[in-house]
C-alpha positions, -999 to 999 in steps of 0.1 A, spaced: 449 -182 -904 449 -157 -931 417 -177 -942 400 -170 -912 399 -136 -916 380 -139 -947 347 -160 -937 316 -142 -942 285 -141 -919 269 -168 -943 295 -191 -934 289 -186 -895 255 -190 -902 256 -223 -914 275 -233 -886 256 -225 -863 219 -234 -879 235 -272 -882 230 -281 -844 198 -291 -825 181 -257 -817 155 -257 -786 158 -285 -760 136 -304 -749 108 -277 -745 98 -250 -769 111 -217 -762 75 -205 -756 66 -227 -726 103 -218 -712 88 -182 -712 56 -192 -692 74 -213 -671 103 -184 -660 71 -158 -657 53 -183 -637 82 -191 -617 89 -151 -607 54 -147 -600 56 -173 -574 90 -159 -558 70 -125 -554 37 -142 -536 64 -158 -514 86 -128 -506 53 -103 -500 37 -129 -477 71 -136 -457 71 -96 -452 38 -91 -444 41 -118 -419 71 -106 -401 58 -69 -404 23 -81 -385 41 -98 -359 66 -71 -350 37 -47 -351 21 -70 -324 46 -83 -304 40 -78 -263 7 -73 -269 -21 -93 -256 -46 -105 -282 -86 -93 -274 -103 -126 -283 -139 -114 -270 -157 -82 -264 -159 -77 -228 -195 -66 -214 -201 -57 -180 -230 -79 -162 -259 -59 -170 -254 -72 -209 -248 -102 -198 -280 -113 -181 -316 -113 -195 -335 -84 -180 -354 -94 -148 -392 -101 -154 -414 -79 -144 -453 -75 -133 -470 -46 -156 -501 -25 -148 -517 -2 -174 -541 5 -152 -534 40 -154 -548 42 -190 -543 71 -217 -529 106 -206 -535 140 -229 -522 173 -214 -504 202 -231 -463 215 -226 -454 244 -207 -440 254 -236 -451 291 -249 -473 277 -275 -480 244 -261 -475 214 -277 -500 182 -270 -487 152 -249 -504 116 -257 -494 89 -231 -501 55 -222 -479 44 -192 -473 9 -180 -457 5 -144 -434 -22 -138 -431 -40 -106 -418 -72 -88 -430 -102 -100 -459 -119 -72 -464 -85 -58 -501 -81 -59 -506 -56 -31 -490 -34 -58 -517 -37 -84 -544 -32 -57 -525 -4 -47 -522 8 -86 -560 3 -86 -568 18 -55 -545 51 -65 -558 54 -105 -569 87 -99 -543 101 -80 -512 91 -98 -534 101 -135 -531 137 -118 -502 130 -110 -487 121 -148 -510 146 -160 -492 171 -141 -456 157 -148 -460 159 -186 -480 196 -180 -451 207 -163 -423 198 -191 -415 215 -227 -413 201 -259 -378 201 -257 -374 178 -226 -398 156 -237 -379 146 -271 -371 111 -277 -333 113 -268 -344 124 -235 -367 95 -232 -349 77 -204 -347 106 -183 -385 109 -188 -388 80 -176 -363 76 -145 -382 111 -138 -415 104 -137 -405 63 -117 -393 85 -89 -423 110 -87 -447 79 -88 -429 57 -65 -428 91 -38 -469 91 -42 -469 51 -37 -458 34 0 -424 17 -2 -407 24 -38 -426 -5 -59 -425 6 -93 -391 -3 -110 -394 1 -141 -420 26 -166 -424 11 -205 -447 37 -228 -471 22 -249 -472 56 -264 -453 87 -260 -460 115 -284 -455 154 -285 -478 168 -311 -473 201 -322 -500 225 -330 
């Protein structure tokens, strides 16, 4: 016992350097293998909470699997008849200092209708006076793109009052501009 007290570290060294030190793999790919093996257990653990987070989030409600679009998205537009019978239109704004209108109209009506284009034909003078006069009548400012559709919609029912039995549905321009001098 008394001996015991005595050993040194070089003694205990040379114990313990005697056995078999590092297994069957080197320490190294132990290392990898641990780092590798934590790496993994983190994937698994943010992808479990994800998942449960999502589908608490979620729960009750009703998935959207499709846009929903009324039916005027849904169906091609109808086809139409077109006259441009009515030809270019230059008039000026009631603006202050008047700006210049350029206009080529095209009137869209039932398809098979062809009392309508005798009817356009018949009334070309007329309704040009009549556009002339609709575009004379507006400013610059009503007449900017963004207000295009009211333009339009405008100038269909004005047309369709100088014409018996509403046949014009539909006014495409071929060329709408507001030129400033």
């Amino acid at each position: 016992m008394s001996d015991d007290m005595f050993d040194t570290e070089e003694e205990i060294s040379t114990e313990d350097s005697g056995g078999r030190q590092g297994g069957f793999l080197p320490s190294i790919v132990v290392q990898i293998l641990k780092w590798v093996a934590i790496a993994v257990g983190v994937i698994v653990f943010i992808v479990t909470v994800v998942v449960i987070t999502v589908n608490l989030l979620f729960e009750g409600r009703q998935q959207q699997t499709g846009l929903m679009s009324s039916e005027a998205y849904r169906s091609a537009p109808p086809r139409r008849a077109w006259s441009s019978d009515i030809g270019e239109i230059r008039t000026r704004t009631a603006d202050a200092t008047p700006s210049t209108v350029i206009v080529e109209i095209n009137l869209g009506f039932e398809e098979g209708a062809t009392q309508i284009q005798s009817e356009i034909l018949a009334r070309r003078p007329q309704l040009r006076d009549l556009v002339r006069n609709f575009f004379g009548s507006k400013t610059a400012r009503e007449l900017r793109p963004d207000n295009e559709q009211v333009v339009k919609d405008d100038l269909r029912r004005l047309i369709n009052d100088a014409m018996p039995g509403d046949p014009i549905r539909e006014i495409a321009f071929d060329r709408f501009e507001v030129v400033d001098f």
